[in-house]
C-alpha positions in Angstrom: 57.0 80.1 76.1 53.8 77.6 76.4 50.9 78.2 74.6 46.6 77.4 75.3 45.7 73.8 73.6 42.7 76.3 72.5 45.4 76.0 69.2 45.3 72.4 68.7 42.0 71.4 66.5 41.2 67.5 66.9 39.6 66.1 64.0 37.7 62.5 64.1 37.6 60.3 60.5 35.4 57.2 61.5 36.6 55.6 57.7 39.8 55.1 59.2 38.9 51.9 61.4 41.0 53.5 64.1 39.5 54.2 67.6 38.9 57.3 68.5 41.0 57.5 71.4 43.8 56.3 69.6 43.0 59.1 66.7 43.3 61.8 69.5 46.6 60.1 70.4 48.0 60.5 67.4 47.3 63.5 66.6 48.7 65.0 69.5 52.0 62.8 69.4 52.3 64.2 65.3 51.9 67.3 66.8 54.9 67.0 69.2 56.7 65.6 67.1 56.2 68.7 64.4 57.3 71.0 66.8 53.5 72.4 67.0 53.5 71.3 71.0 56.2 71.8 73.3 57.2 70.8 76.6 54.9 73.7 78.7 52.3 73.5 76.0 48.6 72.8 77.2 46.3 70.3 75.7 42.6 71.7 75.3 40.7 70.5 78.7 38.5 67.3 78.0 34.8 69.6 77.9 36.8 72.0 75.3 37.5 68.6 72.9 34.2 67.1 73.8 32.6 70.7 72.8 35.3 70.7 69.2 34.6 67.3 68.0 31.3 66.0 70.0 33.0 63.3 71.6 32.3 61.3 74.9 34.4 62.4 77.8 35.3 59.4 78.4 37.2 58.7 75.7 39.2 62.0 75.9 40.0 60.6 79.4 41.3 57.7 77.9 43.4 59.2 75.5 45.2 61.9 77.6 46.1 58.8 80.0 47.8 57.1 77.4 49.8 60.3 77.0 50.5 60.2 80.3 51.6 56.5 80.3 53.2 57.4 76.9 55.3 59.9 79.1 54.4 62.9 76.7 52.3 64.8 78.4 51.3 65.5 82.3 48.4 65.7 84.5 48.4 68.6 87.0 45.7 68.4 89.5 43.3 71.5 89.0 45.5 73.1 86.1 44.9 70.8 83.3 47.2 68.4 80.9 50.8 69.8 79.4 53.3 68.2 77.2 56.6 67.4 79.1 58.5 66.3 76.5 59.2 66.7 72.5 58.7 63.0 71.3 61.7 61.4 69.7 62.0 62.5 66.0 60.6 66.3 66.3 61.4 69.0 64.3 60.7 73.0 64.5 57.9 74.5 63.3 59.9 76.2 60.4 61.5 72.9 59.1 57.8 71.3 59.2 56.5 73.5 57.6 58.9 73.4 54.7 58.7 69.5 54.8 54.8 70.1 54.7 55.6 72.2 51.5 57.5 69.7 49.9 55.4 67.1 50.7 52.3 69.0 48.4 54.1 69.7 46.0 54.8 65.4 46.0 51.3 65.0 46.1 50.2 67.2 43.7 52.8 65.2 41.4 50.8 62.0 42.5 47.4 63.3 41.7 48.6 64.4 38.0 50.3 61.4 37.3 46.7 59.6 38.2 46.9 58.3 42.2 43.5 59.2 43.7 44.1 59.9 47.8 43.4 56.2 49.1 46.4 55.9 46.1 48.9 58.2 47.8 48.3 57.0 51.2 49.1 53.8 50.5 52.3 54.3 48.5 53.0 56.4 51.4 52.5 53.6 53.6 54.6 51.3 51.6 57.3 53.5 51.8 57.6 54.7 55.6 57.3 50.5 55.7 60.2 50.1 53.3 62.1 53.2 55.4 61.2 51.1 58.8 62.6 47.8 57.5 65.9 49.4 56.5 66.8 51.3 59.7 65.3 48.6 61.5 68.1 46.5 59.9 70.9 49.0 60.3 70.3 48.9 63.8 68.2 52.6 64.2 
């Protein structure tokens, strides 16, 4: 059953570096991929993010069309924008949020053992890199 994009809360962290469009990208491809959208699923309309995160129109636009070109999600004249399809990779909703679980309780190890948050992002970094390089090389 599809559900209102009224559920999806965009969030915008200018310390990133990474343009805003491509931070609303993101975060609606993680959320396919998490099994939090799915094919039927509507994205909040372009005034309701502009409203959320004070944003220009403009580059909502932008992002949503890069969805589109991205093949995730769909335009429909007069209706609004809806995923089409779970991006390669996704998961349910109960398996993420046990992942999520596990992945705190990881963190939490981190922070006592002294990493500070730029500290776990970038071992994190290093080893989704490492991860990439060694199915890269196996062939997927």
């Amino acid at each position: 059953m599809a559900t209102e994009g009224a559920l999806l809360r965009f969030r915008l962290d200018p310390r990133t570096g990474v343009a805003p469009y491509r931070q609303l990208v993101d975060q609606v491809a993680h959320a396919i991929r998490l099994g939090l959208l799915r094919p039927g699923d509507k994205l909040p309309s372009v005034r309701e993010v502009v409203t959320q995160i004070t944003i220009n129109p403009n580059t909502v636009h932008r992002a949503y069309r890069e969805l589109e070109s991205a093949g995730l999600v769909e335009a429909r004249a007069g209706l609004g924008t809806f995923v089409v399809e779970s991006a390669s990779g996704s998961t349910t909703p109960q398996r993420a949020a046990a992942l999520r679980e596990e992945l705190r309780q990881w963190a939490r190890k981190a922070l006592r053992a002294g990493l500070n948050q730029d500290g776990l992002r970038g071992l994190l970094a290093e080893v989704l890199h490492d991860l990439e390089i060694r199915e890269g090389a196996r062939g997927g």
